[in-house]
N, CA, C and O atoms as CSV, one atom per row, in Angstrom:
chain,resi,resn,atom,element,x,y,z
A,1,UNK,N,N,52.115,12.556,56.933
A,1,UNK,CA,C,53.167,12.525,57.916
A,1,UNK,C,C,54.320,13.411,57.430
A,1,UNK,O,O,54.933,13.093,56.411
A,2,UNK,N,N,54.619,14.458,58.090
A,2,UNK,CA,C,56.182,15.190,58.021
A,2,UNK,C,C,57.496,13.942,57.778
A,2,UNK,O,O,57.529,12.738,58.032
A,3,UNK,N,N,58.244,14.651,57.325
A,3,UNK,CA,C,59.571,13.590,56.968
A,3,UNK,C,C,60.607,14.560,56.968
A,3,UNK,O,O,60.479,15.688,56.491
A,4,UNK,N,N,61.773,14.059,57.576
A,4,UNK,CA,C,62.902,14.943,57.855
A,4,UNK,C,C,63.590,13.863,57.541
A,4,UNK,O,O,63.186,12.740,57.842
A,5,UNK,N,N,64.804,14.097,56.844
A,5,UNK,CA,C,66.401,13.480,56.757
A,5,UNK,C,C,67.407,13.996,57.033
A,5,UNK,O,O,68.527,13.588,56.726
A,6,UNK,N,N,67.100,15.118,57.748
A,6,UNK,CA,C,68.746,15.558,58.105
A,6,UNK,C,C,68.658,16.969,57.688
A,6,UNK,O,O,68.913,17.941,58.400
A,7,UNK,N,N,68.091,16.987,55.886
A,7,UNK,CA,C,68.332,17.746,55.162
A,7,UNK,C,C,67.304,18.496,54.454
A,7,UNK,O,O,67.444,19.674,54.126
A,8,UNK,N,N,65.771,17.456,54.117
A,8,UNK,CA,C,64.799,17.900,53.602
A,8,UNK,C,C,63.793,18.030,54.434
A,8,UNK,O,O,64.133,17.401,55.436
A,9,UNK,N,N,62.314,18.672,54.674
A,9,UNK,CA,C,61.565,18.072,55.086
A,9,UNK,C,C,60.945,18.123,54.335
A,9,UNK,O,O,60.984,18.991,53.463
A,10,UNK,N,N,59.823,16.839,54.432
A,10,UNK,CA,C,58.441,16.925,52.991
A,10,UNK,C,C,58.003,16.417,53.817
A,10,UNK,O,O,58.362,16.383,54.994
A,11,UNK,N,N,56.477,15.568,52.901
A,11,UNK,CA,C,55.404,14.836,53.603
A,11,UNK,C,C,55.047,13.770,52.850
A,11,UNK,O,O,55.097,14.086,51.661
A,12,UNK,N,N,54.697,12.605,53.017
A,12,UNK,CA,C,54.052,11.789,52.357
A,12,UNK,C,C,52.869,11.802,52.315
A,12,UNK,O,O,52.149,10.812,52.444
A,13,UNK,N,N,52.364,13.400,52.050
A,13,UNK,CA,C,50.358,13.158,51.270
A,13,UNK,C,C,50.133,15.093,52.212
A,13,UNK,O,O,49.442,15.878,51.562
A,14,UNK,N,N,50.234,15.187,52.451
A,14,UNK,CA,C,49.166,16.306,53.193
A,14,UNK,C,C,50.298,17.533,53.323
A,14,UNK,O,O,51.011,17.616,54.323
A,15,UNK,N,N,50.403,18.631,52.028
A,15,UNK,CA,C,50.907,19.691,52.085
A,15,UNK,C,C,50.837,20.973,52.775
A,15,UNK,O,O,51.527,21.897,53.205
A,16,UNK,N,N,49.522,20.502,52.642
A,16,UNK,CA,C,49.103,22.005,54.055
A,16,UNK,C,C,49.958,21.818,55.699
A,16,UNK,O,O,50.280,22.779,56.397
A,17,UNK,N,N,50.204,20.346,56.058
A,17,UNK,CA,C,50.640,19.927,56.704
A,17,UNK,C,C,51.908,20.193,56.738
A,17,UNK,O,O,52.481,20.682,57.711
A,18,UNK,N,N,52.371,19.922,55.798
A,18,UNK,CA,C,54.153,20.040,55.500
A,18,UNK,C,C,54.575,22.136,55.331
A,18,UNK,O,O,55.601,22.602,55.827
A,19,UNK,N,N,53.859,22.744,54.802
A,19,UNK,CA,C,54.039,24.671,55.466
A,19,UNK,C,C,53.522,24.843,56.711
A,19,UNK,O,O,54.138,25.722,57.312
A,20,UNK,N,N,52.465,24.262,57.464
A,20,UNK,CA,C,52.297,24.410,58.215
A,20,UNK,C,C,53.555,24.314,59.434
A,20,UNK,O,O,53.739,25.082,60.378
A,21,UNK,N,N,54.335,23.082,59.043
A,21,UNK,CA,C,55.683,22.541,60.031
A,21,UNK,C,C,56.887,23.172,59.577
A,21,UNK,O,O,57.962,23.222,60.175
A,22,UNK,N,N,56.512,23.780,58.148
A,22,UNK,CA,C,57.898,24.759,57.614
A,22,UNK,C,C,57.786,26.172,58.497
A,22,UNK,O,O,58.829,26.585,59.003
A,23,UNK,N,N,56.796,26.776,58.659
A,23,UNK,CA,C,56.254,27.868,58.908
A,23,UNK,C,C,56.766,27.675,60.716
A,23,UNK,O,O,57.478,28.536,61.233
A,24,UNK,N,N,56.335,26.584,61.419
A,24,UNK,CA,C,56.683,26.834,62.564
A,24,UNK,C,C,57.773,26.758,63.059
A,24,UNK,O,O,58.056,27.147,64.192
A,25,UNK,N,N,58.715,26.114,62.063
A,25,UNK,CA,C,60.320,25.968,62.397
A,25,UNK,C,C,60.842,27.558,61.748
A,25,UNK,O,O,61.980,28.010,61.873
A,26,UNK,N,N,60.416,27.808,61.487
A,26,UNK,CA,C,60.589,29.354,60.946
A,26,UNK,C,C,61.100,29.557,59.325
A,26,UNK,O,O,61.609,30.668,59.172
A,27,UNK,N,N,61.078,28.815,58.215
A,27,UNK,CA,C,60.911,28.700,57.065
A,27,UNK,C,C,60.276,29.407,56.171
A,27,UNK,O,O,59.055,29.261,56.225
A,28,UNK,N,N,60.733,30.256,55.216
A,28,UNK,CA,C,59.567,31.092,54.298
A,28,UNK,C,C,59.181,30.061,53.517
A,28,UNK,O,O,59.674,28.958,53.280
A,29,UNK,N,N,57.995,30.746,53.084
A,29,UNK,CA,C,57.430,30.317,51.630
A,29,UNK,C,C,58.024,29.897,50.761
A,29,UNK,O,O,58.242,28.791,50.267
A,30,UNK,N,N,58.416,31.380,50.510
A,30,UNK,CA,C,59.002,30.942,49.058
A,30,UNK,C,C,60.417,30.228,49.212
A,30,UNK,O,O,61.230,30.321,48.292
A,31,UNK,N,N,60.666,29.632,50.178
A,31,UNK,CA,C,61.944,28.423,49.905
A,31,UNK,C,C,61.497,27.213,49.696
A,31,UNK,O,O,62.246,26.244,49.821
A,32,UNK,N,N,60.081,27.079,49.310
A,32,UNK,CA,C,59.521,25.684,49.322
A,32,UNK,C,C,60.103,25.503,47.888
A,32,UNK,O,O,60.637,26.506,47.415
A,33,UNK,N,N,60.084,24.430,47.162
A,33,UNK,CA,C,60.563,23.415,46.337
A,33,UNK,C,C,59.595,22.761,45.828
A,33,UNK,O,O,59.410,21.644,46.312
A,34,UNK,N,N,58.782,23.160,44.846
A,34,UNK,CA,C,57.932,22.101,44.669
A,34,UNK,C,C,58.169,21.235,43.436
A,34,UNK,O,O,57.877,21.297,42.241
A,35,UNK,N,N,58.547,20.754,43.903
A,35,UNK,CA,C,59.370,19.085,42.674
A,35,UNK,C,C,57.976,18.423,42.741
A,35,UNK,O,O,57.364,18.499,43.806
A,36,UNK,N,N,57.314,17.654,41.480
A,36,UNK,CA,C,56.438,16.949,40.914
A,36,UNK,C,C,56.325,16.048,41.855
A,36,UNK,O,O,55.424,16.226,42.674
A,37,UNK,N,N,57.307,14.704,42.010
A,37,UNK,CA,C,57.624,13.690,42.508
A,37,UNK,C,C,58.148,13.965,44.567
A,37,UNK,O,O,58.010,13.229,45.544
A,38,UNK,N,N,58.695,15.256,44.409
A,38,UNK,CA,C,59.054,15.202,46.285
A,38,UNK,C,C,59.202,16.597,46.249
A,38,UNK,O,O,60.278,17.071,45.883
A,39,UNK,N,N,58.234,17.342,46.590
A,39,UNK,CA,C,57.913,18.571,47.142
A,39,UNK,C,C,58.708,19.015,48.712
A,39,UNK,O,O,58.049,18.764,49.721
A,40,UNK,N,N,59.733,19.491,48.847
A,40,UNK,CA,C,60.162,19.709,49.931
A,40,UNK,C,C,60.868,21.270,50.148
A,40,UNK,O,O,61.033,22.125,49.279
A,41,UNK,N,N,61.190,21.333,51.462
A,41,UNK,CA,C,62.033,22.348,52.219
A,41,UNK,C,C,63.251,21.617,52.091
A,41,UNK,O,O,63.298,20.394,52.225
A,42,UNK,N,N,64.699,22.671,51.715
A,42,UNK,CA,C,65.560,22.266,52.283
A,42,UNK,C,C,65.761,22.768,53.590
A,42,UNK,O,O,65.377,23.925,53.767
A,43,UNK,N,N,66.290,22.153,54.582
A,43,UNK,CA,C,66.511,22.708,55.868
A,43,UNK,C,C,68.100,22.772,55.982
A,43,UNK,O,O,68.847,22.288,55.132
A,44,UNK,N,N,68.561,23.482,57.229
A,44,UNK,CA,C,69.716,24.150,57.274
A,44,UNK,C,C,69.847,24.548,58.695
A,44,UNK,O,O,68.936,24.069,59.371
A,45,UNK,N,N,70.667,25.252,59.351
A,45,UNK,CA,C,70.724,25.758,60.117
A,45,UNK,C,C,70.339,26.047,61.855
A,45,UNK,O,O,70.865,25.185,62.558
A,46,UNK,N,N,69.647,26.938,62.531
A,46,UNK,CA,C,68.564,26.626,63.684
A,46,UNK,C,C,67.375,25.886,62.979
A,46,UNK,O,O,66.722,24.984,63.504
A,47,UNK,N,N,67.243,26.225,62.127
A,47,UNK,CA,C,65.919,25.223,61.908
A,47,UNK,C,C,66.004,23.870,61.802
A,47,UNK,O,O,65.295,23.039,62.368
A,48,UNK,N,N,66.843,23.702,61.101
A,48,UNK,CA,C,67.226,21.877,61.135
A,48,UNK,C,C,67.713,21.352,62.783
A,48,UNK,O,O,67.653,20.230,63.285
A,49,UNK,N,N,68.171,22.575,63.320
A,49,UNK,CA,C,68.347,21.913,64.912
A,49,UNK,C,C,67.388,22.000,65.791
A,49,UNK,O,O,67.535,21.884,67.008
A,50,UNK,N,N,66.239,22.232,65.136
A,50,UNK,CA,C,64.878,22.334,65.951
A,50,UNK,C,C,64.181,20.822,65.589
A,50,UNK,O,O,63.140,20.580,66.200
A,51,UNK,N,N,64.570,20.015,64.850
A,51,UNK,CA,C,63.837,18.798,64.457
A,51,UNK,C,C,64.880,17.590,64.782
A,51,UNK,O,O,65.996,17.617,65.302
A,52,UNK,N,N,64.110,16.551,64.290
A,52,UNK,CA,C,64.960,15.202,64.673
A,52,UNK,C,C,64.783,14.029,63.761
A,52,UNK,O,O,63.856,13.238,63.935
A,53,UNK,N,N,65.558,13.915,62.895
A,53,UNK,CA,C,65.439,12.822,61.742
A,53,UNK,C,C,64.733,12.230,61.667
A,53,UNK,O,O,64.948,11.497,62.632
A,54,UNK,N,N,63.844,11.857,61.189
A,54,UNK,CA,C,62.575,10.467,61.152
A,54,UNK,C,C,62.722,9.441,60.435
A,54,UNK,O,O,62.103,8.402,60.661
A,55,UNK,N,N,63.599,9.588,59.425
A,55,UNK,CA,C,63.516,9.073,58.214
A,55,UNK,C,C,64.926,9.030,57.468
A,55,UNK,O,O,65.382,10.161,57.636
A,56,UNK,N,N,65.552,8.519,56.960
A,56,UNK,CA,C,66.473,8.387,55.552
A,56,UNK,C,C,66.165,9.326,54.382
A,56,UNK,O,O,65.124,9.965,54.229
A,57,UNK,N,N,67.305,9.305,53.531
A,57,UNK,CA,C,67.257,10.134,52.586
A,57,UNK,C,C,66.229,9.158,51.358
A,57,UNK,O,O,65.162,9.315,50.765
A,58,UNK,N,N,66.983,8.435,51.419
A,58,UNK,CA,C,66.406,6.662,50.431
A,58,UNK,C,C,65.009,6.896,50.883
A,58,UNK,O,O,64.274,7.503,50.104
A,59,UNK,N,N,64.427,6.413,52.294
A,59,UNK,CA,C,63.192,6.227,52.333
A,59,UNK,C,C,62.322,7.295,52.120
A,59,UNK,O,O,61.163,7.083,51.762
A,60,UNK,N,N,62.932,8.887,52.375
A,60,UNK,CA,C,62.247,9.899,52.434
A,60,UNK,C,C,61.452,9.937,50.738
A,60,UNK,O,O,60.283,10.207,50.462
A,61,UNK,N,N,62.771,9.500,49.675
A,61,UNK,CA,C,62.110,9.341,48.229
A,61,UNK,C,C,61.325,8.070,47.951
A,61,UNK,O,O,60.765,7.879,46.871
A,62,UNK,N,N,61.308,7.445,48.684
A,62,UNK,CA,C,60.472,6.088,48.435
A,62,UNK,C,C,59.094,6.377,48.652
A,62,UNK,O,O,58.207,6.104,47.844
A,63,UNK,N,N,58.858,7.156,50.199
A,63,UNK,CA,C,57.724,7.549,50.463
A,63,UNK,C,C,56.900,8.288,49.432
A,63,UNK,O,O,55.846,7.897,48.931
A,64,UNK,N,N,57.686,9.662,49.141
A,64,UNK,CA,C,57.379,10.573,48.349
A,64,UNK,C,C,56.897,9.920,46.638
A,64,UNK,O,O,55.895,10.433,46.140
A,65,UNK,N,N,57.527,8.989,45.954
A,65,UNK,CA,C,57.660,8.419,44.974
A,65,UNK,C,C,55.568,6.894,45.212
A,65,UNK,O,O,54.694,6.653,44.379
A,66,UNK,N,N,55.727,6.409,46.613
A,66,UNK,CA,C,54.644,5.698,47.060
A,66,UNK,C,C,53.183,6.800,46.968
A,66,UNK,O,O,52.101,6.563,46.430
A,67,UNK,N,N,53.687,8.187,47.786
A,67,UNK,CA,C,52.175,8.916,47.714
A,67,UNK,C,C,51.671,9.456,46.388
A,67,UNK,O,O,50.478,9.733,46.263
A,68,UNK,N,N,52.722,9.651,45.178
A,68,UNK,CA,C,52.564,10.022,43.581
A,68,UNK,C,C,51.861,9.391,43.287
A,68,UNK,O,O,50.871,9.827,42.700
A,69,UNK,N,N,52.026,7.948,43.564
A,69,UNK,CA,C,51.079,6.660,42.903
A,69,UNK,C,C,52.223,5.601,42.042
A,69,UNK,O,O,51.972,4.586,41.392
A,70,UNK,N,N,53.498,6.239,42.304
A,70,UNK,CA,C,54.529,5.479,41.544
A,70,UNK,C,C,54.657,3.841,41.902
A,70,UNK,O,O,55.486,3.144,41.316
């Protein structure tokens, strides 16, 4: 599942998934972030006004921290 807070987007499990949704909001590559524990985009700008929060900042790392195996 994609996860947006406002600020990041990631995924809880399926990365191909998560460039795939960077890529269509118009996001490069190489701004991905890949942190061990929460692999994300920061978002910003038209792109962040192309989406709609799903999630918390708190839960967005809870998730991310749940699909590690933490």
């Amino acid at each position: 599942m994609i996860l947006f807070d406002g600020t990041h987007l990631a995924t809880d499990g399926d990365l191909a998934e998560l460039h795939a949704k960077a890529a269509e909001i118009g996001l490069e590559p190489k701004w991905f972030q890949d942190h061990p524990r929460h692999p994300h985009y920061d978002v910003w700008g038209a792109p962040a006004r192309r989406l709609v929060a799903n999630c918390t900042a708190r839960e967005l790392v809870r998730r991310a921290a749940r699909s590690a195996g933490e």
